[in-house]
N, C-alpha and C positions, 0 to 999 in steps of 0.2 A: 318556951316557944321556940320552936324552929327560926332558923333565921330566915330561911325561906319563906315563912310566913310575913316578915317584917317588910316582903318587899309586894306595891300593887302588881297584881300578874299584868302582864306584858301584855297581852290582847285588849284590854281595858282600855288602852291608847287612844285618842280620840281620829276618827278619819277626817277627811278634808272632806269625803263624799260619800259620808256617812259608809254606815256598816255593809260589805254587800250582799248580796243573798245567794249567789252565784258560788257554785263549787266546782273546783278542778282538782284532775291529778298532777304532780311533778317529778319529775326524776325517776319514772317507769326504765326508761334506761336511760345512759350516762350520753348521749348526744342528744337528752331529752331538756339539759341544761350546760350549754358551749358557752364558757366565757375567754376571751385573747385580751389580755393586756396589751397598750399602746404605749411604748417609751414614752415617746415627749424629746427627744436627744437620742444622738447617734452615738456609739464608745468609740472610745477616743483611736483605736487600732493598733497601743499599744498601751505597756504597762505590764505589771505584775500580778495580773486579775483577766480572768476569763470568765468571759458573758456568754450565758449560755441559755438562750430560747428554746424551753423544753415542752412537747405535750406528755400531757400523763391523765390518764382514768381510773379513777376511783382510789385517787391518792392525793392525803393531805398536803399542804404547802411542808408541813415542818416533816412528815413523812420521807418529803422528796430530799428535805437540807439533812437526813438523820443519811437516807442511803448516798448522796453525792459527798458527806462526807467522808462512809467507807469506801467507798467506788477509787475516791480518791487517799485517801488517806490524810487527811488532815482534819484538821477539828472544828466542828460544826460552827465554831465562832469564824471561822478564814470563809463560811459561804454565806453570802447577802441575800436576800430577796426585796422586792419592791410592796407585795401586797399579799395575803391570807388568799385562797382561793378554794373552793367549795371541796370536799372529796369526791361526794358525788356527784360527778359532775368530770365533762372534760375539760380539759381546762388547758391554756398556753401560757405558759408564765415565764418570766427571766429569772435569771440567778447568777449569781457570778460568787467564784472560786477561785482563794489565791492559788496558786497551781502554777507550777514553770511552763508544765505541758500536758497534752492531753497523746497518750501512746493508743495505737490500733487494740492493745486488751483493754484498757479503760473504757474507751466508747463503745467495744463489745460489751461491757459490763452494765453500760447505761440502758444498751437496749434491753438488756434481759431482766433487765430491773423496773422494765417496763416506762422508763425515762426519755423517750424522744426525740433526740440532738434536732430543731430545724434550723439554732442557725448559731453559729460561733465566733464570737471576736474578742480580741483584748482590748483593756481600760487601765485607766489609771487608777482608780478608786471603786473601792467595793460598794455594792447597790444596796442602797438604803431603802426604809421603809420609808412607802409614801413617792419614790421617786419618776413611778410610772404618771403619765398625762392623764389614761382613761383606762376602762373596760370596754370592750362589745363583747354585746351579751346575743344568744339566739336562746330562746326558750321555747318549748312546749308542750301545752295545756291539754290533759289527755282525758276525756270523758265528761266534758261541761255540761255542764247543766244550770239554764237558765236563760233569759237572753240574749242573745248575740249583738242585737243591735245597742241595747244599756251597755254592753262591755266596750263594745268601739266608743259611743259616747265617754265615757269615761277617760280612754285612749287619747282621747280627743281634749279633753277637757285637760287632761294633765299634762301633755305636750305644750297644751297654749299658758297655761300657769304654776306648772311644775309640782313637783314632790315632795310631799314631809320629808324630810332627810333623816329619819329614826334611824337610832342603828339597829340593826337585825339583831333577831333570833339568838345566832349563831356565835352573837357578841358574850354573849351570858352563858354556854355553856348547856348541856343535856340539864334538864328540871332546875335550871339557876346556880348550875355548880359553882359556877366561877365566882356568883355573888356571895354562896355562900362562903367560898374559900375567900376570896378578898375581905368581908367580913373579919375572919379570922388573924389574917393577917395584920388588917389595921389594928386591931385590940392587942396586936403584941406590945409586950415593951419594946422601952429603946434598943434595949442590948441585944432581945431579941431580931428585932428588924436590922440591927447591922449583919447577924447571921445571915439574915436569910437571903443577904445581898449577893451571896453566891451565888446564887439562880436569880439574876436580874431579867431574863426573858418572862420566866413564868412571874416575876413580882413584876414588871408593867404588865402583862396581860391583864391579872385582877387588877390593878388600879384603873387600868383604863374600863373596866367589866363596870365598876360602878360607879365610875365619872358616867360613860354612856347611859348608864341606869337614870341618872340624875337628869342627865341631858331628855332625854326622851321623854321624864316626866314635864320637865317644861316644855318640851315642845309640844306635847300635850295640851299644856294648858294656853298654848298661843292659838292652837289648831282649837279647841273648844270656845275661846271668845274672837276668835278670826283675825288674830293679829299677826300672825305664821305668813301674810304673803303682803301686808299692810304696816307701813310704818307709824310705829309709835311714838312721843317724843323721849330720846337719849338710847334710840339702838346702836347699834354698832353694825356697820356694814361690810360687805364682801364682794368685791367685782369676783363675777361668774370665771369658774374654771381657774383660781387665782387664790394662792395666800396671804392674797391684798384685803386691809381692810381699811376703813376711817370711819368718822363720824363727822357728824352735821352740828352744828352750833344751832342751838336754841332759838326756834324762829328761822331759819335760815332756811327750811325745809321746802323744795317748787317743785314747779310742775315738768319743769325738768327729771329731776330726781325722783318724781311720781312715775313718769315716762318710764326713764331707763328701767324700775322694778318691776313696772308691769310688761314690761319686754323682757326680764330674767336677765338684763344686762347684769343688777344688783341684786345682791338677798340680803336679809334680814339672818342676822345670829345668835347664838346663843351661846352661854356661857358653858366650858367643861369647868366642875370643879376644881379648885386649887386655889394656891396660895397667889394671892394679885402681887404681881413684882410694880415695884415702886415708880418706874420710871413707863410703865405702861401707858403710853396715850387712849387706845381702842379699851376702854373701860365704858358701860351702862350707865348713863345716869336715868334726873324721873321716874318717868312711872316705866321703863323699860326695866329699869333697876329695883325699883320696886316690885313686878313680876318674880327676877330671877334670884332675889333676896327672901320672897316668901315659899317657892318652890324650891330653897336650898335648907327651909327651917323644915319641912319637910322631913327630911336628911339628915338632921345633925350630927349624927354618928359619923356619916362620911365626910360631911365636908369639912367639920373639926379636926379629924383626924389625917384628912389631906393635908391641908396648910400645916399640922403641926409637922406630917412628914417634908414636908418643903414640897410637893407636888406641884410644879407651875400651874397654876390656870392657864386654861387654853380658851379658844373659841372657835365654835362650827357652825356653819349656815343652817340655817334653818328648814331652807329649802335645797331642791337641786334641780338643773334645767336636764330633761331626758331627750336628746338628739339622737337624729338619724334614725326614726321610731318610723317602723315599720310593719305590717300586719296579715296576714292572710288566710281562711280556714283550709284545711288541708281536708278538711269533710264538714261535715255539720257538728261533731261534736270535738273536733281537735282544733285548737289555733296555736298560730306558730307567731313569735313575736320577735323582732331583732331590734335592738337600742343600742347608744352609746349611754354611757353613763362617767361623771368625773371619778376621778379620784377618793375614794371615801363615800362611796353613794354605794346602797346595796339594792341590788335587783329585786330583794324581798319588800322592799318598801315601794316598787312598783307594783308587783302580786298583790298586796294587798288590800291596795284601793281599787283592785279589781274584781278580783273575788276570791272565797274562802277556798286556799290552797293547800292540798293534803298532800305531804311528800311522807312515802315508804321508810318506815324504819328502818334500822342494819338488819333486823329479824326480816323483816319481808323482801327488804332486795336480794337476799340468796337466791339466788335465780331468776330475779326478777330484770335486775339492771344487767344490761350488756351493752358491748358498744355497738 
């Protein structure tokens, strides 16, 4: 059996608002999907690190760190980025690069490389993953079919109670490659996995390829018995927009803390596989534990083989609140939509509780995508 086989396909996922019957295009051309990253923090105005807010079209995240590295000459480990960003697609991201200086051929070199300087400063420390506040996002929907008026409901409805937080698509790789290379990976021996430690970028992407995998199947199964926006007793919680979590003592549960979740003050989390560190307070108990202990039996190949690798356990919201959601048809059968989204929330898990969204292979966008 393929390993491909061993995993449930990804569309199978349960909706919040059910399956929709609605089709659209995406990514017809590359201003057809605009996302800008929002720092969150200013840099600092000096340092050994230059920050560098770059647009670019139809160019990967690790694309832009492969060419900023030659542009510059240093080695792709001396440049940071905060977050992954779509190829197709335009996109405005930061980066920073240890670098003394940046010379009049350099920044000629950026542009021709199709790399965008908008804006420049120095830092003390180089930009980590994750270190961006938010996304905004502009998207639009080319050739709908269905109705207009269920899709703004919908709009509506998930502004007021927010988003499965699945991770996308994009997480797993063209037909689950990543799943199945992570696969692979875990099944090595020990001595083999200290090899493969030379390439620690591509060994966290698969582990994280099918922690995410994991995750989504529970969240699944929260979003199938309705417990994804509803507290169960021994979750573990997450103030909105925040790597703040706690939990509630048994019985302790009000109608306060009923409040704040039904206002997306709070969400409801879930476990990434890995190994639980000992001194961890924000742990499941009950039947919340119970859920994420039978959806990881599921798994056992990975999540045995995470813990044996030392993989921390991590936790992600279950949900996410979509702000500054905005709407308008630009004819009858195009809609244009503008959101903020946090940190780690991907715009495809808004698409989809909308409607069935078809985007252009590499083979179709030869000519098809421009800016």
């Amino acid at each position: 059996m393929h390993d491909r086989e061993l995993f449930v396909p990804l569309e199978s996922q349960a909706y919040a608002l059910g399956r929709p019957t609605h089709s659209a295009r995406i990514k017809q051309h590359y201003d057809d999907f605009v996302v800008a990253e929002t720092l969150g923090f200013e840099p600092s105005g000096a340092g050994e690190h230059v920050m560098l807010l770059i647009e670019k079209s139809g160019q990967s995240t690790r694309g832009a760190v492969r060419k900023i590295s030659q542009i510059l000459a240093i080695d792709e480990q001396e440049v940071g980025y905060s977050g992954m960003k779509d190829r197709q697609a335009r996109t405005r991201q930061w980066f920073s690069a240890r670098v003394a200086w940046l010379g009049e051929c350099a920044l000629k070199r950026f542009d021709e490389a199709g790399l965008e300087i908008k804006s420049m400063a120095r830092n003390y420390r180089k930009l980590r993953i994750g270190a961006h506040k938010s996304n905004e996002f502009r998207l639009v929907l080319r050739d709908f079919s269905g109705c207009a008026r269920d899709i703004e409901c919908r709009l509506q409805i998930l502004e007021k109670y927010g988003v499965p937080n699945y991770f996308g698509t994009q997480r797993f790789g063209r037909e689950l490659k990543n799943l199945s290379e992570a696969m692979a990976m875990l099944r090595q021996s020990e001595g083999q996995v200290r090899v493969s430690q030379k390439n620690r970028e591509k060994r966290s992407i698969l582990y994280s390829a099918v922690r995410a995998y994991v995750f989504n199947q529970l969240l699944s199964r929260r979003v199938s018995n309705q417990t994804w926006s509803r507290y169960i007793e021994g979750d573990v919680l997450n103030l909105n927009r925040s790597k703040r979590f706690f939990t509630v003592a048994i019985g302790d549960w009000n109608q306060e803390l009923t409040d704040r979740l039904e206002c997306l003050d709070i969400h409801l989390t879930g476990a990434l596989p890995g190994k639980p560190e000992t001194k961890n307070r924000y742990v499941t108990r009950g039947k919340a534990a119970d859920i994420e202990r039978a959806v990881g039996q599921e798994s056992p190949e990975i999540v045995d083989r995470l813990i044996w690798l030392n993989v921390k356990e991590g936790r992600r919201p279950l949900r996410f609140k979509i702000e500054q959601l905005v709407w308008h048809w630009l004819d009858s059968r195009t809609l244009e939509l503008s959101f903020s989204l946090p940190t780690g929330a991907y715009a495809t898990s808004v698409l989809r509780e909308l409607c069935r969204v078809e985007a252009f292979s590499d083979a179709d966008n030869s000519g098809r995508l421009s800016g």
